[in-house]
C-alpha positions in Angstrom: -40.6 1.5 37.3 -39.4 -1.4 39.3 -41.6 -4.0 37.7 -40.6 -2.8 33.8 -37.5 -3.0 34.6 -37.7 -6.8 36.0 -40.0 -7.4 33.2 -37.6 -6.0 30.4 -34.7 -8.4 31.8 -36.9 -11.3 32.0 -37.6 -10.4 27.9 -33.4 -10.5 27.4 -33.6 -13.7 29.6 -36.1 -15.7 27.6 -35.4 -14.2 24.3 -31.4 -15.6 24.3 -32.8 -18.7 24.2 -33.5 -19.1 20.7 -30.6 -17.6 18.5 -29.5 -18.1 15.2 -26.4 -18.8 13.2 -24.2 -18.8 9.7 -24.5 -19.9 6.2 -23.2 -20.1 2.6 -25.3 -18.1 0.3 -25.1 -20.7 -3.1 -26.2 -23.5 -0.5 -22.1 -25.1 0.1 -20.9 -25.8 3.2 -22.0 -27.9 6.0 -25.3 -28.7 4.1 -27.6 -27.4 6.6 -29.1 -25.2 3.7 -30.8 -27.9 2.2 -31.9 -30.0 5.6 -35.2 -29.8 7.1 -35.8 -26.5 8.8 -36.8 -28.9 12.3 -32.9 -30.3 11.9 -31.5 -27.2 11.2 -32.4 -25.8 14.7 -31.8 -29.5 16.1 -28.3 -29.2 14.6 -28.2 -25.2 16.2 -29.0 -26.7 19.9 -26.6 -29.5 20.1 -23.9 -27.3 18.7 -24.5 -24.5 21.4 -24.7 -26.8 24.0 -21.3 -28.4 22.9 -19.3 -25.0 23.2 -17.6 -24.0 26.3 -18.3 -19.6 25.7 -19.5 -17.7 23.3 -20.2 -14.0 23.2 -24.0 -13.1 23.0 -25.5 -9.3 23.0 -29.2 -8.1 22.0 -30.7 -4.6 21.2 -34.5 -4.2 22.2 -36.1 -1.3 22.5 -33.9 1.6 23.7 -36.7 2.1 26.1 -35.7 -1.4 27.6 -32.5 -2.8 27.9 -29.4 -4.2 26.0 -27.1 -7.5 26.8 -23.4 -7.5 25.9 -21.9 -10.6 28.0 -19.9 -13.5 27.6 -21.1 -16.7 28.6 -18.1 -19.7 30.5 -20.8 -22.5 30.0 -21.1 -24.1 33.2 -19.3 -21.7 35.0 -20.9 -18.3 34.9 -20.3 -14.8 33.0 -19.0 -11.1 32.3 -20.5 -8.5 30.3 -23.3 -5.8 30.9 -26.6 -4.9 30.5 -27.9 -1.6 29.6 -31.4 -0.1 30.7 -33.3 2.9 29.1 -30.7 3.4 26.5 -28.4 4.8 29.0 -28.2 2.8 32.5 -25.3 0.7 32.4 -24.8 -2.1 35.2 -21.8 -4.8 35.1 -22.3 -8.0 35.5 -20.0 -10.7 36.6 -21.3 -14.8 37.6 -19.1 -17.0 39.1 -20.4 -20.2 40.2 -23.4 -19.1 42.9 -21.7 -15.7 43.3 -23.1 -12.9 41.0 -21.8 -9.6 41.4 -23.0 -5.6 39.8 -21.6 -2.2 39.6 -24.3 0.2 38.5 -25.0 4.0 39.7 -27.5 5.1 42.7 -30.3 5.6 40.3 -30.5 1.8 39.7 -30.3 0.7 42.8 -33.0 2.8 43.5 -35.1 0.6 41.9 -34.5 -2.2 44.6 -33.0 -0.4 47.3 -34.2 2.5 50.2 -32.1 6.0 49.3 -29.5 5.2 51.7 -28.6 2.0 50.8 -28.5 2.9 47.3 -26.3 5.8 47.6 -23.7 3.6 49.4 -23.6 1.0 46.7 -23.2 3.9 44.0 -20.2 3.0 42.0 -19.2 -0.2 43.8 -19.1 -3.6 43.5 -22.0 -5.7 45.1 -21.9 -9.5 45.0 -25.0 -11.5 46.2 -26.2 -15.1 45.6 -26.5 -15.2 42.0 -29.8 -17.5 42.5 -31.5 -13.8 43.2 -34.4 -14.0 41.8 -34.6 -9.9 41.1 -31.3 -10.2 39.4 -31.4 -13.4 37.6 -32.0 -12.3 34.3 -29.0 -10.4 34.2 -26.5 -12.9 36.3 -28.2 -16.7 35.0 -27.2 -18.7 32.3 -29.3 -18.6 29.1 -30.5 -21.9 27.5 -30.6 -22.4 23.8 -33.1 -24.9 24.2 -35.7 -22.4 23.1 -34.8 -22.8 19.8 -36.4 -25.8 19.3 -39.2 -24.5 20.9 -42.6 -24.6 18.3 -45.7 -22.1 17.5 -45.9 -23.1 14.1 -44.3 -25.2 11.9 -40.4 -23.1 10.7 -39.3 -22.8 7.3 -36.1 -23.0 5.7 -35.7 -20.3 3.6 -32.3 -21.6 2.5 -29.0 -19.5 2.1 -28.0 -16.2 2.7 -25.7 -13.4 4.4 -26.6 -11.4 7.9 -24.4 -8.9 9.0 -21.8 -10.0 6.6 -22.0 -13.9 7.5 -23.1 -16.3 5.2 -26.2 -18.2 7.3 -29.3 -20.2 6.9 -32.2 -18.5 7.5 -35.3 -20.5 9.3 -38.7 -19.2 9.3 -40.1 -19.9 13.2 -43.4 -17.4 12.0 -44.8 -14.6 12.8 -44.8 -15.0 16.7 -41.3 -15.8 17.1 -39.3 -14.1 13.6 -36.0 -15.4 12.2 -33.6 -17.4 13.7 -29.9 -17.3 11.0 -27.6 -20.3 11.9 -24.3 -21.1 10.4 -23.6 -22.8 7.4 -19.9 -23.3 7.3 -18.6 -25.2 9.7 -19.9 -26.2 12.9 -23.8 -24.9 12.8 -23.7 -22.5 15.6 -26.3 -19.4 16.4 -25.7 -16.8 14.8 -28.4 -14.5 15.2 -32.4 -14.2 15.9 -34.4 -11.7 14.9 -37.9 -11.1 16.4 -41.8 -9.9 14.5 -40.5 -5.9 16.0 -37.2 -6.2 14.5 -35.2 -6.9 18.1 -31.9 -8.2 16.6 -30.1 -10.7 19.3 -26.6 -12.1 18.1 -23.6 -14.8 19.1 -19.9 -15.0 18.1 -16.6 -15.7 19.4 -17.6 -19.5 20.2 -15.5 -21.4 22.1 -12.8 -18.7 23.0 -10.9 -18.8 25.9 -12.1 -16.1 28.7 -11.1 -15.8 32.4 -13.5 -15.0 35.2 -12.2 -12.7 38.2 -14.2 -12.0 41.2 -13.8 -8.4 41.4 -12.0 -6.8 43.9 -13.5 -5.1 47.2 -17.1 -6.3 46.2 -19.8 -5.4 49.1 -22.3 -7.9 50.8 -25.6 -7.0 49.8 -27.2 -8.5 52.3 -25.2 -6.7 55.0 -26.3 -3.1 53.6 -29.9 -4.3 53.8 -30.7 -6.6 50.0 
């Protein structure tokens, strides 16, 4: 249980890095409809990197896990991830600091029975360079979505959840990636082979991070 679980993180982890975006569906806008597929994601990257947050969140397979966070570029993040459909853990990064709240069954999973019934509930912070936690408390990279198993198609304008995007083609190994195409060209969404949906919004709005309050040492109770 303790390795699926690392192993369904590490598919959040290195799946947010290639996400899509918006578009106008007769082809206006900020012309990315009718630029090469290649550009398109080119354009995708640099604007991600240029933001200072966005919002992302994924659904896999209930079985597996879900990511609803908020990402301070350079400076760390807030949000949650959810295993099995059901086992919810908060997250917060700040700088080399990450910090979880999750229940005794989850800790479980890392922890003997007596440490994790005293972190049931509470606030942990460890060094956020953990590697068993990373996943969940690192900054994804949209530098993935430049990344090539084929060569991606541009299948031109359309809408995805209501957005007008531009849809690239990445193949049958890597799915859909849907970028905007009013303006800035940000990630909007990706969409894997299976159907995994992982989206972004909310670029570039402000967000506070807090250290949350009474957090225990890990590594004093034994992690």
């Amino acid at each position: 249980m303790r390795g699926r679980v690392a192993g369904a993180l590490l598919v959040v982890a290195s799946c947010v890095a290639g996400c899509g975006g918006g578009s106008s569906p007769n082809g206006s806008g900020n012309g990315e409809a009718s630029k090469p597929a290649q550009q398109v994601l080119a354009d995708a990257v640099k604007a991600a990197d240029a933001a200072s947050s966005y919002h992302e969140s994924d659904r896999l397979d209930p079985e597996a896990s879900r990511d609803d966070r908020t990402i301070v570029k350079g400076k760390g993040l807030i949000g949650s991830t959810t295993i099995g459909g059901s086992q919810k853990v908060d997250v917060v990064a700040i700088g080399s600091r990450g910090y979880m709240r999750a229940n005794t069954a989850f800790w479980r999973l890392w922890e003997d029975r007596a440490t994790a019934a005293k972190l049931d509930g509470k606030w942990v912070v460890f060094p956020a360079s953990d590697r068993r936690f990373g996943p969940m408390t690192r900054e994804p990279s949209f530098n993935g979505l430049n990344s090539l198993t084929g060569m991606p198609t541009n299948k031109g304008a359309t809408t995805y959840n209501g957005q007008n995007v531009v849809a690239i083609d990445k193949g049958s190994k890597s799915g859909t990636v849907y970028i905007a195409a009013t303006g800035t060209p940000y990630p909007v969404a990706i969409v894997d082979p299976l159907g995994r949906a992982f989206t972004f919004d909310n670029w570039n709005k402000p967000v506070t991070l807090t250290p949350p309050p009474r957090a225990v040492e890990l590594s004093k109770l034994g992690g």
